[in-house]
C-alpha positions as CSV (number, residue, x, y, z in Angstrom):
1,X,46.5,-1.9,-52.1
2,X,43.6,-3.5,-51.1
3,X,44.4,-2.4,-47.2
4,X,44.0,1.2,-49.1
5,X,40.9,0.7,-50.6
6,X,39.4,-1.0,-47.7
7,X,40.2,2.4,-46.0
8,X,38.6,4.7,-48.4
9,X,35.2,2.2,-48.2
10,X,35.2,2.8,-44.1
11,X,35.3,6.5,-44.7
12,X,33.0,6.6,-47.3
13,X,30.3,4.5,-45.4
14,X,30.5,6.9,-42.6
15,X,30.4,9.8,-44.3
16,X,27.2,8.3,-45.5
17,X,26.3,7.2,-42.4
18,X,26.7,10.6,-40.6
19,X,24.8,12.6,-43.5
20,X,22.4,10.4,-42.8
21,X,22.2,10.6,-39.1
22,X,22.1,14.1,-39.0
23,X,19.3,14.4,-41.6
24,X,17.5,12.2,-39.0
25,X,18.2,14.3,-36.4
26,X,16.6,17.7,-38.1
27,X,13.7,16.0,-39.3
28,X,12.9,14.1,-36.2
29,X,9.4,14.4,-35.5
30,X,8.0,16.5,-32.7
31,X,5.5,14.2,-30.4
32,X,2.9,16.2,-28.3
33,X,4.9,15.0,-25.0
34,X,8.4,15.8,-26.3
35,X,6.4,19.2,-27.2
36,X,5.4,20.0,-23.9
37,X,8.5,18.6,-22.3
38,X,10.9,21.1,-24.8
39,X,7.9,24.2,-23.9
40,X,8.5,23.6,-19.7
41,X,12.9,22.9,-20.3
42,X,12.9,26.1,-22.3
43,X,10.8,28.8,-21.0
44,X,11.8,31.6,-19.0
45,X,8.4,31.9,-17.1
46,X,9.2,28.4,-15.6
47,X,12.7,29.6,-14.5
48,X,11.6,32.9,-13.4
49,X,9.0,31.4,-10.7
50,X,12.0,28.9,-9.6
51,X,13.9,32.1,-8.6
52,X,11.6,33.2,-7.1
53,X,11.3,29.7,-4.4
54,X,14.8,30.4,-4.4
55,X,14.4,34.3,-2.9
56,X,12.3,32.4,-0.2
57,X,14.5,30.0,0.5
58,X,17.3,32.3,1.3
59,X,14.9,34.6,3.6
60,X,14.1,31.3,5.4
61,X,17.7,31.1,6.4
62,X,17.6,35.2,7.1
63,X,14.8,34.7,9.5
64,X,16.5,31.6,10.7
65,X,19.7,33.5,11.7
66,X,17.5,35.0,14.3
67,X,17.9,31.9,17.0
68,X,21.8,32.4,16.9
69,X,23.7,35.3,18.9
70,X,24.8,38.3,17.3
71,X,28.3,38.3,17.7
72,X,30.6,41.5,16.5
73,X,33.8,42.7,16.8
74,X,34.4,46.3,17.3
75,X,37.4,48.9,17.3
76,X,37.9,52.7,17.8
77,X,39.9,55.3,18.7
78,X,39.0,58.5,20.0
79,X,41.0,61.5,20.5
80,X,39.5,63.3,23.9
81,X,40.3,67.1,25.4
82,X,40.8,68.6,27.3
83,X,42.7,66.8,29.9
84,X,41.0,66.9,33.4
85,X,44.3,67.0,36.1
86,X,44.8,67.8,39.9
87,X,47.8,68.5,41.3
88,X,48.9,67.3,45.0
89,X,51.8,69.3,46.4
90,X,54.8,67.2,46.9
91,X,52.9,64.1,44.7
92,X,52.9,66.0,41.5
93,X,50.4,66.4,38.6
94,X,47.4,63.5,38.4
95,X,45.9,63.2,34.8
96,X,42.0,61.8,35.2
97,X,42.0,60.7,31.7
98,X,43.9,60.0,28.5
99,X,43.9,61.8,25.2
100,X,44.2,59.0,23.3
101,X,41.6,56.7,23.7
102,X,41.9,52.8,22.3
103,X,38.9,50.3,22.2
104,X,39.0,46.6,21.4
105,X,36.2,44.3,22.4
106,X,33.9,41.5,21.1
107,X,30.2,41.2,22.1
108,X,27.3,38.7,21.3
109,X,23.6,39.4,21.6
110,X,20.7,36.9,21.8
111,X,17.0,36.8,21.8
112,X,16.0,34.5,24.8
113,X,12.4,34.7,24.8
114,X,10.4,36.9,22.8
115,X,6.7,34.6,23.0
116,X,7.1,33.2,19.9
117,X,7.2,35.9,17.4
118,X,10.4,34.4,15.5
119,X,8.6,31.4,14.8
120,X,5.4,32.5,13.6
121,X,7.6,35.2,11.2
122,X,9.6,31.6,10.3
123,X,6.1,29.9,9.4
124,X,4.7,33.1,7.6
125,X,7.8,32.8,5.2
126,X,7.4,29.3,4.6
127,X,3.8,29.6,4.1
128,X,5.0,31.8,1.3
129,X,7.1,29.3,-0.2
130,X,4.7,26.9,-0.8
131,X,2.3,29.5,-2.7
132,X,5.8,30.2,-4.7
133,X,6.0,26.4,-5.4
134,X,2.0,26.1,-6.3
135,X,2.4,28.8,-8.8
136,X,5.3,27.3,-10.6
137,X,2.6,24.5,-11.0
138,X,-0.4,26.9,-12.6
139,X,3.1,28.5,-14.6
140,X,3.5,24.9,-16.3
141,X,-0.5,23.9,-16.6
142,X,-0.5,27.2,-18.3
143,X,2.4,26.4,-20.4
144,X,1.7,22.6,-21.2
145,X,-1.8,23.5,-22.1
146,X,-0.8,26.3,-24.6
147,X,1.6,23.8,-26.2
148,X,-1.1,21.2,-26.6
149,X,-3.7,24.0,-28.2
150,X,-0.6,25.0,-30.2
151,X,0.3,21.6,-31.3
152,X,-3.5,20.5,-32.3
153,X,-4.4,23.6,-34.3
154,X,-0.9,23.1,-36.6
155,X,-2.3,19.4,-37.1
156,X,-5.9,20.5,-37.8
157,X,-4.2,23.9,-40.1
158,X,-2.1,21.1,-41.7
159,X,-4.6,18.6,-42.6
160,X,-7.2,21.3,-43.4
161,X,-4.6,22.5,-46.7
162,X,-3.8,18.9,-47.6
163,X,-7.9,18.5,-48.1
164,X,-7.9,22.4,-50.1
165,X,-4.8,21.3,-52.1
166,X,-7.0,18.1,-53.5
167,X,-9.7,20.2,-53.9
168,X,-7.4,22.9,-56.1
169,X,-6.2,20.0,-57.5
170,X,-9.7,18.7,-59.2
171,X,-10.6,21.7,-59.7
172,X,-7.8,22.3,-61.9
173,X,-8.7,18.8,-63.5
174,X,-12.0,20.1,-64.8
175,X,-10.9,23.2,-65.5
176,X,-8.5,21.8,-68.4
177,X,-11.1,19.2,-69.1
178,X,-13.5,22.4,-69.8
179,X,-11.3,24.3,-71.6
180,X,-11.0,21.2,-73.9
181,X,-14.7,20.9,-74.4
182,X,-14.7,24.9,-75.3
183,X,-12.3,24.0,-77.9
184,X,-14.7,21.2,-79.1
185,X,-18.0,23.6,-78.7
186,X,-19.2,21.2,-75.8
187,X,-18.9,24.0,-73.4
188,X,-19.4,27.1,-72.8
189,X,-17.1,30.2,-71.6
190,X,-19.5,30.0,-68.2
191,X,-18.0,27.0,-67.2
192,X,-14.8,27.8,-67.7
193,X,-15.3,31.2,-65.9
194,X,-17.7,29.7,-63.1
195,X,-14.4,26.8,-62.3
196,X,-11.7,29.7,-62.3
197,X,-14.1,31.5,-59.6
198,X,-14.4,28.1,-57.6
199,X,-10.6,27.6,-57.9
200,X,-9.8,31.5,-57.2
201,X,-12.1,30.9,-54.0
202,X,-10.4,27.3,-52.8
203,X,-7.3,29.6,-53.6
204,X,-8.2,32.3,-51.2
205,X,-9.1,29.8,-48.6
206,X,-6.1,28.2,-49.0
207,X,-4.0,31.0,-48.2
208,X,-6.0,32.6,-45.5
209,X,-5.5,28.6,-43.6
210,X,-1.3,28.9,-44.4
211,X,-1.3,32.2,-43.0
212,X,-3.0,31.0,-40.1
213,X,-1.0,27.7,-40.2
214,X,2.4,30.2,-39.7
215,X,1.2,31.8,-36.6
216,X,0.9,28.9,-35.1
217,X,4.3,27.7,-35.9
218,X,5.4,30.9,-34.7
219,X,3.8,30.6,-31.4
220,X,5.4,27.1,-30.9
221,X,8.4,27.7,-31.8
222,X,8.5,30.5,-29.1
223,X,7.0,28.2,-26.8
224,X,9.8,25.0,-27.1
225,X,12.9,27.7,-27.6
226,X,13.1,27.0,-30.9
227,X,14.8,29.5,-33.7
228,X,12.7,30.8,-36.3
229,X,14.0,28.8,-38.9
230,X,13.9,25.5,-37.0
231,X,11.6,23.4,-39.0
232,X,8.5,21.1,-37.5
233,X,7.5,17.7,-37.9
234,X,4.4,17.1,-36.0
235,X,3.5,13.5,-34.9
236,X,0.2,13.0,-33.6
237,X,-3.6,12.4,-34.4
238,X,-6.9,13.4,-33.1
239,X,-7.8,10.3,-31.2
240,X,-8.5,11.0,-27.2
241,X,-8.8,8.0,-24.4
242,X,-12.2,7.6,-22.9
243,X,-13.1,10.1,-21.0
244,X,-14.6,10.5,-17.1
245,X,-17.9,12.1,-17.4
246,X,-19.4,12.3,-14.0
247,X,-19.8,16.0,-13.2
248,X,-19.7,15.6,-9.8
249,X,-16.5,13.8,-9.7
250,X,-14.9,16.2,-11.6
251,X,-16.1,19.4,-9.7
252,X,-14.6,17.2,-6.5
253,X,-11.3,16.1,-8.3
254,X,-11.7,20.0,-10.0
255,X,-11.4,21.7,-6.2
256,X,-8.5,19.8,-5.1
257,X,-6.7,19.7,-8.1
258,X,-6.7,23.1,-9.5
259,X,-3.3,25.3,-8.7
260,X,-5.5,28.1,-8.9
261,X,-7.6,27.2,-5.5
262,X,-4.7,25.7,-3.9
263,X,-2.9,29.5,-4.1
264,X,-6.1,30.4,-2.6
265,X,-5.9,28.0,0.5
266,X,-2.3,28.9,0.4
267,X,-3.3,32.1,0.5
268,X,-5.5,31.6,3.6
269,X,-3.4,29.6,5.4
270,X,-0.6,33.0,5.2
271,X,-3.3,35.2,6.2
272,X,-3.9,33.1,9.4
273,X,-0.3,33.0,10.2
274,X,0.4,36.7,9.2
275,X,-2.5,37.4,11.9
276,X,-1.0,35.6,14.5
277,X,2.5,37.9,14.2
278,X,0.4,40.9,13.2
279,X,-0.8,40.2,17.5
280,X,2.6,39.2,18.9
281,X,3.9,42.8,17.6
282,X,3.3,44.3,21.6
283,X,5.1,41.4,23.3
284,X,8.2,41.8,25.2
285,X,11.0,40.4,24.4
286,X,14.2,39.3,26.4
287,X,18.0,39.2,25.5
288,X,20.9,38.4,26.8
289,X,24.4,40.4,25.9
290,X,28.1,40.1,26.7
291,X,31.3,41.3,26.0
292,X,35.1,41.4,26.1
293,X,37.9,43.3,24.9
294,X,41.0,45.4,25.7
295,X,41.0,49.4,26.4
296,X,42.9,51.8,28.0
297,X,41.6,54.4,29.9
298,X,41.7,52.9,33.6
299,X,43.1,55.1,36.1
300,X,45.9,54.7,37.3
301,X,48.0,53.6,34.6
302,X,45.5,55.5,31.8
303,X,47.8,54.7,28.7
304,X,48.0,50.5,29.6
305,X,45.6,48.2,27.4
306,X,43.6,46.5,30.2
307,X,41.1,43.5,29.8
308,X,37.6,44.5,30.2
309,X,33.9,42.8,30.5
310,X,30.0,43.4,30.2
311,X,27.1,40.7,31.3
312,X,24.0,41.8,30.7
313,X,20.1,40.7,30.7
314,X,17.2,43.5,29.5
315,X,14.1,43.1,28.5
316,X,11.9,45.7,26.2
317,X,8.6,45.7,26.9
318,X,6.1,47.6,24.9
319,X,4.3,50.1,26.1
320,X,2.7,52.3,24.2
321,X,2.6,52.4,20.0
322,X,-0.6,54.1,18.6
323,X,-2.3,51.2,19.0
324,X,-0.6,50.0,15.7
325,X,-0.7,45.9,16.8
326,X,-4.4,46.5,17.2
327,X,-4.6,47.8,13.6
328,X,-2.2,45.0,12.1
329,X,-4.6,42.4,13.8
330,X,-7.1,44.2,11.8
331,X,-5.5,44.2,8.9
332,X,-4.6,40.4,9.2
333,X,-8.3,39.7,9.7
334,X,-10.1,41.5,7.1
335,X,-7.1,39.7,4.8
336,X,-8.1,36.8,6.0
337,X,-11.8,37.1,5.6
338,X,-11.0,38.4,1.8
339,X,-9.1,35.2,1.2
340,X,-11.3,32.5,2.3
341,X,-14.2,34.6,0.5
342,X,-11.7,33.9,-3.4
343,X,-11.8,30.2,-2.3
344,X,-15.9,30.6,-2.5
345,X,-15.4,32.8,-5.7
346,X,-13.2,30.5,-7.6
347,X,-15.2,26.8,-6.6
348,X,-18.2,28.6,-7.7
349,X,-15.9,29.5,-11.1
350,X,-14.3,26.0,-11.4
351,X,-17.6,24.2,-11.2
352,X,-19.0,26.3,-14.0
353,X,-15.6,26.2,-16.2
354,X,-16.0,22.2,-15.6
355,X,-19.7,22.0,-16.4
356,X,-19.3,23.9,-19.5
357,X,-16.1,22.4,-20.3
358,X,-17.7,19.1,-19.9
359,X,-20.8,20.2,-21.8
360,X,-18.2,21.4,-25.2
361,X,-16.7,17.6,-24.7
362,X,-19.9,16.0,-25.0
363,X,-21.2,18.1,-28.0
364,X,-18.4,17.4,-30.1
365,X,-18.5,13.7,-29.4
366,X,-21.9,13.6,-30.8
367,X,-21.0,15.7,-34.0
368,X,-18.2,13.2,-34.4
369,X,-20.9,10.6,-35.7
370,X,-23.0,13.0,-37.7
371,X,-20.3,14.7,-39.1
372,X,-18.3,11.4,-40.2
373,X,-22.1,10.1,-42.2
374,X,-21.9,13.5,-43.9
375,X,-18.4,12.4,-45.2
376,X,-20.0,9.0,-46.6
377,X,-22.8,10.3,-47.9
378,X,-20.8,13.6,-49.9
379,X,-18.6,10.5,-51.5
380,X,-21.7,8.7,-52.1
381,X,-23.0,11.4,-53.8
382,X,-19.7,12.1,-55.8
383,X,-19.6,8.7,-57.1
384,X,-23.1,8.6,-58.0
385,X,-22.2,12.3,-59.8
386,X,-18.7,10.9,-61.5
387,X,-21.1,7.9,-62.9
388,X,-23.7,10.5,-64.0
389,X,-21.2,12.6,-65.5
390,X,-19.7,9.8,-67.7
391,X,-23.4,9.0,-69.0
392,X,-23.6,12.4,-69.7
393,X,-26.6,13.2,-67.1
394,X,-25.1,15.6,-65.4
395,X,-22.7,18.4,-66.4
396,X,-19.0,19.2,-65.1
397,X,-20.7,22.2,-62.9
398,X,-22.8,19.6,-61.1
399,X,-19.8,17.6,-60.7
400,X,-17.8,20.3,-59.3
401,X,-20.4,21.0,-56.9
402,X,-21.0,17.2,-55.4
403,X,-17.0,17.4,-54.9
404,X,-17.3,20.8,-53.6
405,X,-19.6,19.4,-51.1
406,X,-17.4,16.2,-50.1
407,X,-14.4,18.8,-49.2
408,X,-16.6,20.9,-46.9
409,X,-17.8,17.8,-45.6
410,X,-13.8,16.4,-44.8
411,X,-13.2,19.8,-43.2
412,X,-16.0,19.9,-41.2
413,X,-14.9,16.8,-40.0
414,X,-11.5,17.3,-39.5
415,X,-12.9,20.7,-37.1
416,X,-15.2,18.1,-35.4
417,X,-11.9,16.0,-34.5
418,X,-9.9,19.2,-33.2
419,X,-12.5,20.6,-31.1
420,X,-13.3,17.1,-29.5
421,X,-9.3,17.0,-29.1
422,X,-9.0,20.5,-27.3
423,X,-12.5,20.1,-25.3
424,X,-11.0,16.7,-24.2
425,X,-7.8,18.6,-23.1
426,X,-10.0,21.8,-22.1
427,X,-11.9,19.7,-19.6
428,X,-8.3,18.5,-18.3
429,X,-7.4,21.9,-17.8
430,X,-10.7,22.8,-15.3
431,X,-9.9,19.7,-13.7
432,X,-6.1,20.4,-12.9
433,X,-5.2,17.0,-14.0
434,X,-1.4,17.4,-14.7
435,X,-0.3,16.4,-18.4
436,X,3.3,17.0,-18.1
């Protein structure tokens, strides 16, 4: 008996335990790393620009093939007339060729010198794969930094209708308190129409910020892979690590950082090689061919399967073409000359984006002391008011108002802290520092 109840307490207590466990799970909260970690796991961008290294890859081993032979096998038949003959008296009837006609041979071709043109086509390629692998780097800077903005503005939506909900919340206080003091001819109808206006207006506020609130959550949902139901638990606050302020050092660490010029460069460095083919195009090439095989065919005995060969060396040399190399080499040069003009155009963009990145950090991080005194000094005053009130000083309108004041005051705060987040983050963007 007690064996048996000892039994039922074990599967009671993990029952318990499971439930438990699994509420953990689905309300686990969502750091900004484990964020941006889910966002570059689950998106198809990311996976769609690894296919695309992959299409390189396997034209690296295409143009790779071309240093081996070019072995085939071949077999025909061919059915000939008519059938050329000459007769010798007293010899009989001589048949020059067959009507049936077998073939069976092997051959192998190979490049043996062609100046070079397979590997500058190999290095042109592979100069193509690294701008492939560069862009799956600006594909996740692009991603990680959407999931950061994402992430911040829930917070900031988040905290902003926990600060309208107290506000609702005391608003509602007076309002009963003023409807009480109508009762008791203290008040007026005024006040109690003026506090349903101010509570109708934190109302309308209210929902404007949830709406704005469920985009978001929208957005990051469909940025981590999550389904639309999926709930979110945030963790995080507004508080940054000090921050490098030298412009110059960031316009350097900016211009060899940034995915965006090292495509460029990449970019360059293609259009070099690309000109170097674009001039091997008239070169001659030389190749070497042989083959083997059985065919009939051979006179005398026409209808016998006889062992046959071929050795040979050729070389094609251009001679002629419309002058169609000279025109790639064009090509290839005013490419060239167009690229390494986009590295001038975006270093002149990147040191702007930083110096006005840089400029939005340092604004907010002055506001963040102004704007934090405003907070004090809206409680200060609502205290002051609350005391007035009770004395009987001031009336419930004034006291709305002071309170009023201190919510505007908290939520200009709490914008101060989000844009001195995302500057902080914006700045790291410009820079190309790498936050996954």
């Amino acid at each position: 008996m007690k064996l048996y109840f000892n039994r039922i307490f074990l599967i009671i207590f993990f029952s318990i335990s499971l439930t438990a466990f699994a509420q953990t799970v689905q309300t686990d909260s969502l750091s900004l790393d484990k964020a941006i970690k889910l966002t570059l796991s689950n998106q198809p961008l990311v996976n769609q620009a690894v296919e695309q290294i992959n299409a390189i890859d396997a034209k690296i081993k295409e143009q790779k093939s071309s240093y081996y032979p070019n072995v085939e096998g071949n077999l025909s038949y061919a059915w000939i007339g008519p059938i050329i003959s000459l007769g010798f008296p007293g010899m009989g009837i001589f048949d020059f060729n067959t009507p049936n006609n077998y073939d069976m041979h092997v051959s192998a071709a190979y490049t043996l010198y062609d100046f070079g043109q397979r590997d500058a086509t190999l290095d042109l390629i592979k100069s193509y794969k690294l701008s492939a692998e560069e862009k799956i780097n600006l594909v996740r800077s692009n991603l990680a930094y959407s999931a950061i903005q994402t992430f911040y503005s829930i917070l900031f939506l988040e905290k902003s209708i926990a600060v309208k909900n107290d506000q609702i919340n005391t608003l509602n206080q007076h309002m009963d308190i003023t409807k009480k003091k109508v009762e008791s001819g203290s008040a007026t109808d005024f006040d109690v129409l003026t506090t349903e206006v101010r509570v109708a207006s934190a109302q309308n506020e209210k929902i404007d910020l949830e709406n704005a609130l469920n985009k978001e959550k929208i957005y990051l949902r469909n940025l981590l892979g999550f389904s639309s139901d999926q709930p979110l638990n945030l963790a995080g606050d507004f508080s940054i690590a000090e921050v490098n302020t030298n412009e110059d050092s960031l316009i350097t660490l900016a211009y060899g950082m940034r995915p965006e010029i090292k495509l460029a460069r990449d970019a360059e460095s293609s259009a070099k090689i690309s000109k170097r083919v674009s001039a091997l195009g008239d070169r001659p090439t030389i190749s070497l061919e042989a083959s083997y095989g059985l065919k009939n065919g051979f006179f005398p005995n026409l209808d016998v399967l006889r062992g046959n060969w071929l050795a040979a060396v050729s070389a094609n040399i251009p001679i002629f073409n419309g002058n169609r190399t000279d025109a790639k080499v064009e090509e290839s040069e005013a490419n060239l000359k167009s690229s390494s003009q986009e590295i001038l155009v975006l270093e002149r963009k990147i040191k702007t984006e930083v110096q006005s990145a840089l400029s939005d950090l340092m604004t907010n991080k002055s506001k963040l002391n102004t704007t934090k005194i405003q907070v004090k000094q809206a409680q200060e005053a609502v205290d002051r008011a609350e005391m007035q009130y009770r004395d009987g000083v001031i009336t419930n309108l004034d006291l709305i108002d002071s309170e009023t004041a201190l919510s505007e005051a908290r939520l200009l705060y709490l914008q101060v802290l989000y844009k001195n987040v995302i500057s902080k983050y914006a700045l790291d963007k410009v820079v190309g520092t790498v936050v996954w």
